[in-house]
C-alpha atoms as one frame of an Amber mdcrd trajectory, in Angstrom:
protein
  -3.003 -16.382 -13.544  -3.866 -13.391 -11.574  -1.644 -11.773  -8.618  -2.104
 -11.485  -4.913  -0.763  -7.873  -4.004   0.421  -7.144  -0.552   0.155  -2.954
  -0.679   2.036  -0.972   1.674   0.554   2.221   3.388   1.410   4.935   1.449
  -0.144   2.837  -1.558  -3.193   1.996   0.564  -3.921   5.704   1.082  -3.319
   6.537  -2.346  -6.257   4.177  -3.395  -8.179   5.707  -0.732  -7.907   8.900
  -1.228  -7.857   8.615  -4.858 -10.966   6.645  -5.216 -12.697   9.359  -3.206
 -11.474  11.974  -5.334  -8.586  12.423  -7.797  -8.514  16.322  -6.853  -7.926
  15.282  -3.145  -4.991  13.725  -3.964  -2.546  17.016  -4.170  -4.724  18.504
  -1.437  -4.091  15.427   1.090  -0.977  16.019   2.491   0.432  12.239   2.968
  -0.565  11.837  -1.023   0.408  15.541  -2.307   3.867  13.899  -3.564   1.173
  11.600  -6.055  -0.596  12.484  -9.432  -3.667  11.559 -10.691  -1.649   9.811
 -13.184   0.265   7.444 -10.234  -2.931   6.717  -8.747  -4.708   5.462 -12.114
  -1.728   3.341 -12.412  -1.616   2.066  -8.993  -5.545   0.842 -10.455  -4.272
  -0.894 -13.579  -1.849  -2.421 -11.497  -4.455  -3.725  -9.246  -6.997  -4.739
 -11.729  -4.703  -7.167 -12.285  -4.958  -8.970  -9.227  -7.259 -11.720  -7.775
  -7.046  -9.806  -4.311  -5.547  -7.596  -1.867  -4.176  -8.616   1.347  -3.372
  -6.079   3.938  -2.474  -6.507   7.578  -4.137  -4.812  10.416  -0.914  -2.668
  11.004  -1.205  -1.739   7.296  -4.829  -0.281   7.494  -4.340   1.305  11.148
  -1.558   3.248   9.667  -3.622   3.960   6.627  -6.765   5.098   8.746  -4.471
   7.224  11.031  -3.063   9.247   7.853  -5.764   9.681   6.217  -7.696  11.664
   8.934  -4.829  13.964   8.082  -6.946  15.801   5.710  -8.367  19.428   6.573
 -10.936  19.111   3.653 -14.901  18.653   3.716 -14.044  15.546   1.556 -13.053
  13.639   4.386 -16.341  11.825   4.854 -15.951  10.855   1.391 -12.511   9.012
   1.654 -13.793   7.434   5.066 -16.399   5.753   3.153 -13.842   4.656   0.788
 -11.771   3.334   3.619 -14.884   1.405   4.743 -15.557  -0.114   1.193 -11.961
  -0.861   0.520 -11.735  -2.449   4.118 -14.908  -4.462   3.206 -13.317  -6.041
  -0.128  -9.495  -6.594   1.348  -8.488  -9.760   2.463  -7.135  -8.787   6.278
  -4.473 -11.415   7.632  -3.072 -10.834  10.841   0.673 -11.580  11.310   1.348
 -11.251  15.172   3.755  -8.749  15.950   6.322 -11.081  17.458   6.359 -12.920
  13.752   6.967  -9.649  12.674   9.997  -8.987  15.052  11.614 -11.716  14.051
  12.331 -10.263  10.707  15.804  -9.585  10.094  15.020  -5.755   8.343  12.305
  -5.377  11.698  15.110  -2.728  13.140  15.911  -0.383  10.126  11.711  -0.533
   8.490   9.452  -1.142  11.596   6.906  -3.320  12.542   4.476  -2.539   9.531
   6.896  -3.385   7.082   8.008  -6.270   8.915   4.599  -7.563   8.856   4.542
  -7.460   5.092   7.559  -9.331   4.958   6.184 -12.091   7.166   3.520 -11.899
   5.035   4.918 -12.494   1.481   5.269 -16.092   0.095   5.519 -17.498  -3.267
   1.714 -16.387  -3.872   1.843 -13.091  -2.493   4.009 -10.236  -4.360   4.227
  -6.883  -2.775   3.720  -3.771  -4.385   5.342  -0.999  -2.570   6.820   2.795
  -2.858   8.916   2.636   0.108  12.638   2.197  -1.073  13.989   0.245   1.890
  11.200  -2.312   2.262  11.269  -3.110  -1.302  14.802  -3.666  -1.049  14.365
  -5.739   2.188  11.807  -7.886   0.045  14.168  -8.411  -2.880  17.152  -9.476
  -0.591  15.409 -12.090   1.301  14.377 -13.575  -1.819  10.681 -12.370  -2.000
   8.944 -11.163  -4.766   8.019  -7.254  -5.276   7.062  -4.089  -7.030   8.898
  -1.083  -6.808   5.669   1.318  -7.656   8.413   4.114  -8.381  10.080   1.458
 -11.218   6.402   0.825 -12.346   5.188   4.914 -12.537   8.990   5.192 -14.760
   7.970   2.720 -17.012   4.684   3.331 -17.454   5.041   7.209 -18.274   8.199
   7.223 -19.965  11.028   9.074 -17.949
């Protein structure tokens, strides 16, 4: 049986930008810190799922840093956006839902929306330290993508 992902941001934008071009990965600042080689994984990762959900606070965030790019190939991961935004499954978790999350004060309300978001069907695959740690101790089920990218290559 295949997995429902919840992906944070930084994830998000690495798809994004990515899938527009591998080469605008180290030239985008928010995904400079990401190979070519994290971003085919965060794919094999994915290709394992049925779907991707994503909240609206998730994809604002996403569409916000990723017109962070001085580079002509902006159009490019736009359209990208737009496709990816097309094939995602969007569920809205009202921001007082997301409040009420116990790690709400130390991650903000976009992580606190993928919290409310997880249950038993939905794992969440994030880089973010704290909110993966948030996820774990409330009994949720995630991906550390850091874990994943040590595994996968070796160090």
């Amino acid at each position: 049986m295949k997995q429902i992902y919840a992906i944070d941001t930084n994830l998000l934008l690495l798809l994004v930008v990515g899938t527009a071009s591998e080469n605008f990965i180290r030239l985008h600042k928010r995904t400079n810190s990401y190979t070519a080689d994290d971003f085919r994984l965060l794919v094999r990762i994915l290709a394992y799922s049925d779907h991707v959900v994503v909240t609206p606070n998730v994809l604002t965030e996403t569409s916000n840093l990723m017109r962070q790019f001085g580079h002509k190939g902006l159009d490019a991961v736009i359209e990208v956006f737009r496709h990816l935004v097309d094939g995602t499954v969007e569920t809205f978790i009202s921001s007082r839902e997301a409040i009420a999350e116990p790690a709400f004060h130390k991650l903000g309300l976009t992580d606190a929306a993928l919290l409310a978001l997880q249950s038993e069907e939905i794992v969440l695959l994030t880089d973010d330290l704290d909110l993966y740690i948030a996820s774990v101790s409330a009994g949720r089920r995630a991906i550390n993508f850091s874990h994943e990218r040590e595994s996968w290559l070796h160090v």
